[in-house]
C-alpha positions in Angstrom: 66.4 -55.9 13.8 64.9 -54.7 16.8 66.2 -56.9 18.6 69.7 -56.3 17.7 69.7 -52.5 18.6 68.0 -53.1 21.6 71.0 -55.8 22.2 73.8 -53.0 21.5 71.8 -50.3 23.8 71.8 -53.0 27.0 75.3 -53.7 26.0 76.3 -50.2 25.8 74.6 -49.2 29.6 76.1 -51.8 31.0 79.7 -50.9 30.2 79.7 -47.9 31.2 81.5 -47.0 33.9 80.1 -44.4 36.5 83.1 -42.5 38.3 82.4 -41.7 41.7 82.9 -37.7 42.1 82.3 -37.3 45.7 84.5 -35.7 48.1 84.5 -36.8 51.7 86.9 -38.6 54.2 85.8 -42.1 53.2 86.7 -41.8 49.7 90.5 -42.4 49.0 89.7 -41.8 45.0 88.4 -38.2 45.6 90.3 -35.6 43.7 92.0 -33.1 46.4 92.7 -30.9 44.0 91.6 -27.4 44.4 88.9 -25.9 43.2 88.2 -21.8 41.9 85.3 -20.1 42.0 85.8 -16.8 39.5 83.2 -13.7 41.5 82.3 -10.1 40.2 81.2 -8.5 43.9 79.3 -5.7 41.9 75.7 -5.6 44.3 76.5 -3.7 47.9 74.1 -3.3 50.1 75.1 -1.3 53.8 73.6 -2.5 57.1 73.2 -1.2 60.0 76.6 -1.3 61.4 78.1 0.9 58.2 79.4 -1.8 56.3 78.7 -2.9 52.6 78.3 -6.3 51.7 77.9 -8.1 48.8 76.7 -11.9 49.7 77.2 -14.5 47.1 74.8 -17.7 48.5 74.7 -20.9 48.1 78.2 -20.5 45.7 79.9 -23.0 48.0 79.3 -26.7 48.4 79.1 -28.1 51.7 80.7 -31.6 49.9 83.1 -29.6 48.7 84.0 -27.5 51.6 83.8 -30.0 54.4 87.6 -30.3 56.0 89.0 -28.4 53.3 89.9 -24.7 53.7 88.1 -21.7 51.6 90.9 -18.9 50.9 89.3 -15.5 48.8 91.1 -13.1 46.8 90.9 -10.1 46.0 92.2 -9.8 42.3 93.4 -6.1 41.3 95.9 -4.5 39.2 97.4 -8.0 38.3 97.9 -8.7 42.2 96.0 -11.7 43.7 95.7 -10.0 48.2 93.8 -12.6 50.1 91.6 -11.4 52.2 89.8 -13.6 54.3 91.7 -10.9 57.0 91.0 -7.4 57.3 93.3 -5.3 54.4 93.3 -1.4 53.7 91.9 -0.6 51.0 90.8 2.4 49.2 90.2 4.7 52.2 88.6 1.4 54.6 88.9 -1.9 55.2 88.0 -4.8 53.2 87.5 -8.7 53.6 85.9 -11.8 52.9 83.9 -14.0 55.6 82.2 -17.5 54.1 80.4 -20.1 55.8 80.0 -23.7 54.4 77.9 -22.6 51.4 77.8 -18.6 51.2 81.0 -16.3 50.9 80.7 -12.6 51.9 82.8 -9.8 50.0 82.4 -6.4 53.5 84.2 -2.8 52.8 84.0 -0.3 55.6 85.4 3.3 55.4 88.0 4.0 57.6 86.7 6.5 61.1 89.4 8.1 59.1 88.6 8.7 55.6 86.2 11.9 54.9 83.3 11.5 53.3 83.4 11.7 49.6 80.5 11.3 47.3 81.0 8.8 45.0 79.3 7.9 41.5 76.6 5.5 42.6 76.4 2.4 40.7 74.0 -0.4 42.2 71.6 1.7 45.0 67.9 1.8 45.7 68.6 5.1 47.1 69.2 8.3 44.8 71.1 10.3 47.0 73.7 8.1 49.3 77.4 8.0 49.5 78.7 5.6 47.3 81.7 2.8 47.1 85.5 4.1 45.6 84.9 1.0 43.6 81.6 0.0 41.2 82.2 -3.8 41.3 85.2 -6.0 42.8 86.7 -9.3 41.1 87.2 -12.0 43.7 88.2 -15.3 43.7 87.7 -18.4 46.3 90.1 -21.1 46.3 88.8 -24.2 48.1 91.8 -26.6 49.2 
């Protein structure tokens, strides 16, 4: 009996088939399709130059990103803006940077824009202006 179930499991390894899921140039079989990454940029923290940033690392694949193009979204009253460019936005600028694994949400007021006190959501310090926003939704597109 033994022998017979080891029998089927050999038998049943064998025939399976492994697909081959890497991406790359020297794989005709590789899905091209694109690929979404859903983000909530809710954790800002301002450097020294006066701009916020919310870092997401290691999100991207660099398999998945090599020769393929990473385009982010901002996703806002039922409007998809990309913004891996510059875009007003509530009183400053906002948009996206990535590098081959990391993407980076960056809002800056405008020189413009007077200084309002905002409800602080995420910050290690109790009294500091806050963000017009408490938490963004993006989403990168790899294609």
């Amino acid at each position: 009996m033994a022998m017979i179930a080891n029998a089927l499991i050999i038998s049943g390894l064998t025939s399976c088939k492994k697909e081959d899921l890497s991406s790359g140039p020297g794989n005709p079989s590789a899905s091209t399709q694109p690929s979404t990454i859903n983000l909530v940029a809710g954790r800002w923290v301002k450097n020294t130059d006066g701009i916020y940033v919310s870092t997401f690392p290691g999100i991207l694949s660099p398999a998945n990103t090599s020769n393929r193009t990473v385009k982010i979204y901002l996703l806002a009253n039922g409007r998809e803006t990309q913004i891996n460019h510059s875009i007003p936005f509530m009183g400053g600028d906002l948009w996206a940077t990535n590098t081959e694994t990391d993407v980076r949400i960056n809002f800056r007021f405008s020189e413009q824009t007077p200084i309002q006190l905002y409800p602080l959501v995420h910050s290690d310090a109790p009294f500091a202006l806050g963000l017009p926003f408490s938490y963004l939704v993006i989403k990168a597109v790899i294609e």
